[in-house]
C-alpha positions in Angstrom: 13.9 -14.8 16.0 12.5 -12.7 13.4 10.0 -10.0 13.6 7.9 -8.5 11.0 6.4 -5.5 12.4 3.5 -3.4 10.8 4.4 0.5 10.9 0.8 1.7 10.2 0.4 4.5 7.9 2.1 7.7 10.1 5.1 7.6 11.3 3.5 8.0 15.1 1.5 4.2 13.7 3.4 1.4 14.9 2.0 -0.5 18.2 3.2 -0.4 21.8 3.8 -4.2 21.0 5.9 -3.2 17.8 8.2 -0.4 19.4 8.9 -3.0 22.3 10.5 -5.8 20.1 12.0 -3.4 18.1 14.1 -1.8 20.9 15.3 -5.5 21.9 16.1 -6.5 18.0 19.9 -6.8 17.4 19.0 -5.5 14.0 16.2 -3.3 12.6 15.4 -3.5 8.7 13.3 -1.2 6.8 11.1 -2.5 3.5 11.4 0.0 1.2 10.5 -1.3 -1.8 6.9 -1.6 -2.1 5.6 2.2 -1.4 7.0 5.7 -1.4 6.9 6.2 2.4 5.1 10.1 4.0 8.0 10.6 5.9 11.8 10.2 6.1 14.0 7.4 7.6 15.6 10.1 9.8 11.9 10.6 11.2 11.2 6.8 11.7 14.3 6.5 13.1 13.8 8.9 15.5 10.4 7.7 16.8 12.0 4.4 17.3 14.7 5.5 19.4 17.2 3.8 16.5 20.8 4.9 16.0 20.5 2.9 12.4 18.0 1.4 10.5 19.3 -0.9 7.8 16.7 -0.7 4.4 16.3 -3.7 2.9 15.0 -3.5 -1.0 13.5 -6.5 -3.2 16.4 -8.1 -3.9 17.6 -8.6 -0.1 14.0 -9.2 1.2 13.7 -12.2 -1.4 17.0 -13.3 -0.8 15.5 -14.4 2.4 18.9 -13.5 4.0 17.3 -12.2 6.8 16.0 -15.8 7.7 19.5 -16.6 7.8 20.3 -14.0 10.1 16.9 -14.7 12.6 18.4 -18.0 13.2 21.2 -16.5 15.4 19.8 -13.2 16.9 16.5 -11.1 16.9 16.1 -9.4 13.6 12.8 -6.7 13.0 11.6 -6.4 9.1 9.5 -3.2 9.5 6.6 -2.5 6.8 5.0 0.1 6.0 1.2 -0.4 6.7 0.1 -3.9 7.7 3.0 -7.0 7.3 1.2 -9.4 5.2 -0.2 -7.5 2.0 2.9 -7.9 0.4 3.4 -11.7 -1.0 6.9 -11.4 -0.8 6.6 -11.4 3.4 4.4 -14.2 3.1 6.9 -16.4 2.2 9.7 -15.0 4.2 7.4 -16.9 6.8 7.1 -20.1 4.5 10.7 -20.2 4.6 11.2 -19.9 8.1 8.5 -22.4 9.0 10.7 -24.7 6.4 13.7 -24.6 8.4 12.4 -23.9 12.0 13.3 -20.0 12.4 11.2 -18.8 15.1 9.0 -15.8 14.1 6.1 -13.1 15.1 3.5 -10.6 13.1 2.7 -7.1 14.3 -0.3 -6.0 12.5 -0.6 -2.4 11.7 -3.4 -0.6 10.3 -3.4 -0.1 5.7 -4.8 1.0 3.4 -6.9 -1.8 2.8 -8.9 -0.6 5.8 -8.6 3.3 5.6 -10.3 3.1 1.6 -13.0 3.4 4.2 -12.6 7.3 5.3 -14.2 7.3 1.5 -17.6 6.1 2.6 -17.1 3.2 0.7 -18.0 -0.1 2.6 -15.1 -2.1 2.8 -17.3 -5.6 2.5 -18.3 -4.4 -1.1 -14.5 -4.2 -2.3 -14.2 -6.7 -4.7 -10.5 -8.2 -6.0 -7.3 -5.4 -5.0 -5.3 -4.2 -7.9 -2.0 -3.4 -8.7 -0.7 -0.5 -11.3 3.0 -1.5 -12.3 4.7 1.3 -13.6 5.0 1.4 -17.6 8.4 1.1 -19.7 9.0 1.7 -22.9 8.5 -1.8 -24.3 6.6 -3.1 -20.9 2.9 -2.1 -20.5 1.3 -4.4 -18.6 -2.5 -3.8 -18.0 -3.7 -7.1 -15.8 -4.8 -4.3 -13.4 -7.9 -3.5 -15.4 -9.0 -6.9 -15.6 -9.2 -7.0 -12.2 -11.5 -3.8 -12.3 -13.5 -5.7 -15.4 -14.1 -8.5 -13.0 -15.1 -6.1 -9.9 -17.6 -4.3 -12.3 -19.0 -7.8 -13.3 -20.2 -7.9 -9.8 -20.8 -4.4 -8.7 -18.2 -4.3 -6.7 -15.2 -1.2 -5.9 -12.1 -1.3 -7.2 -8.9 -0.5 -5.3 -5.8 0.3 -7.5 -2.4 0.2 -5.4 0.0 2.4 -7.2 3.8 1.0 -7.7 6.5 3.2 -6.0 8.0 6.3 -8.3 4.6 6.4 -10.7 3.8 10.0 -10.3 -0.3 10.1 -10.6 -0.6 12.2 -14.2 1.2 9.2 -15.4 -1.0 6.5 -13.5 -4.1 8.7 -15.0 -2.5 8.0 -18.7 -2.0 4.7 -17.9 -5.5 4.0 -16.2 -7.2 5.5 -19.7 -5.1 3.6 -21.9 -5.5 0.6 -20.2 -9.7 1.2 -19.7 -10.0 2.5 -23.5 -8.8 -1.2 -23.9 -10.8 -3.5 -22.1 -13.3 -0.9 -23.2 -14.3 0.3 -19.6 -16.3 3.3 -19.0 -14.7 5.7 -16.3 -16.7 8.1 -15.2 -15.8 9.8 -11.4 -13.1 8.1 -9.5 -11.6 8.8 -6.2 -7.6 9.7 -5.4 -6.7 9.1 -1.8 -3.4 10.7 -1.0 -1.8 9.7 2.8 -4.5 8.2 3.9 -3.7 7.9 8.2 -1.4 11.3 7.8 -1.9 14.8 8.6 -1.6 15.6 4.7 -4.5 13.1 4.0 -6.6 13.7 1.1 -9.2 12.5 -1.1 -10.8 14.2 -4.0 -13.7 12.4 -6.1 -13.7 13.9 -9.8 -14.2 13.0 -13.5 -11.2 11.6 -15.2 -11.4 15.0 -17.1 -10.9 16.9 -14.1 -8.1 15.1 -12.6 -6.0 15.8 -16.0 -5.3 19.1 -15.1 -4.4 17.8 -11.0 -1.3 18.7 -9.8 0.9 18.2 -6.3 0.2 14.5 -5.4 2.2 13.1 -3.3 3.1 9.6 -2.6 1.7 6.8 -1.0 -1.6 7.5 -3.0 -3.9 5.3 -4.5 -6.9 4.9 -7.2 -10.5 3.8 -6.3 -13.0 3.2 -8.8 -16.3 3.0 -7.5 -18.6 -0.1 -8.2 -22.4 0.3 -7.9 -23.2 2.7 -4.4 -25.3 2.7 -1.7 -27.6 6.2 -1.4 -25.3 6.2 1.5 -22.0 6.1 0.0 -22.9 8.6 -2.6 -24.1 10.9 0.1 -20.5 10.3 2.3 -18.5 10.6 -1.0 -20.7 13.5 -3.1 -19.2 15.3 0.2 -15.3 15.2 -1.6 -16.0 16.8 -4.9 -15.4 20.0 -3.5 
């Protein structure tokens, strides 16, 4: 049977539920690929009570090996936050529906939920976003579409960061990528470890955040959509 088990976002996160199948899995994976994780294995490992943790990166996780493997023994995927925000878990399930693999989802709490600690009213999020890291001859700005469309509607923009993209560089790329589609940034918010003891969230002009240092990963980018007296009053509070 396989297991997709949400780790929440601390390493204290995952449910009573979650840390009971993992301890009777024959074999424990660890998604690494889709967020630089707050803490190490050797902590999560710990907490779990594991002797090994095996990490499973992009290539294995769309492999669907693991399916293979959940046909003959219990087998966890942990994931950092919530299990299904990824696509590429989405069809891990597809595929073991397919061909009759047994499986079970442990929600976890995300980001998609904490973007709230901002004051921001999660029901007036419009479409999420993705920044991919740029390449030399790759510089893919679909993200800011997605913001285009949000701002069509009034509605806040979450930007999910890709792993290894320190934020000066996401700033670059969020400026190039606005001065584009020619979208006006004014203040935007930068929530670091959201669900952590190291949480923090600063709400500054785009000026202001060029000369920000010492972020540290899993962070992301909201851009807020037209606000509620309320929401400015909850976020005016983090420009300190």
């Amino acid at each position: 049977m396989l297991y997709i088990i949400g780790l929440g976002l601390n390493v204290e996160g995952i449910s009573q539920e979650g840390l009971k199948l993992v301890k009777k899995c024959k074999k424990v994976y660890l998604e690494n690929y889709t967020i630089g994780f707050p803490y190490s294995d050797g902590e999560l490992r710990e907490k779990l009570g594991l002797k090994k943790i095996f990490l499973a990166d992009r290539d294995f996780v769309e492999s669907e090996k693991i399916i293979d493997e959940a046909m003959r023994l219990d087998v966890a995927l942990l994931v950092y936050g919530s299990p299904l925000t990824a696509t590429t878990h989405i069809s891990l399930i597809n595929e073991a529906k397919r061909i009759g693999v047994r499986y079970k989802i442990i929600y976890g709490a995300s980001i998609i939920d904490a973007v709230a600690i901002t004051g921001l009213q999660l029901y007036k999020f419009g479409k999420i976003a993705s920044m991919p890291s740029w390449k030399k001859n790759f510089t893919p700005d679909s993200f800011m579409e997605v913001v285009k469309e949000n701002n069509s509607i009034n509605a806040h923009s979450l930007i999910l960061i890709d792993i290894g993209l320190n934020f000066q560089d996401a700033l670059k790329q969020l400026e190039e990528s606005a001065k584009k589609h020619k979208i006006q940034l004014n203040r935007i918010i930068l929530c670091q470890n959201l669900g952590t003891k190291q949480e923090k969230i600063h709400y500054k002009t785009i000026r202001e955040f060029e000369e920000f240092s010492g972020v540290k990963e899993p962070y992301c980018i909201i851009i807020p959509g037209k606000m509620h007296f309320m929401e400015k009053e909850i976020l005016e509070l983090f420009e300190k």
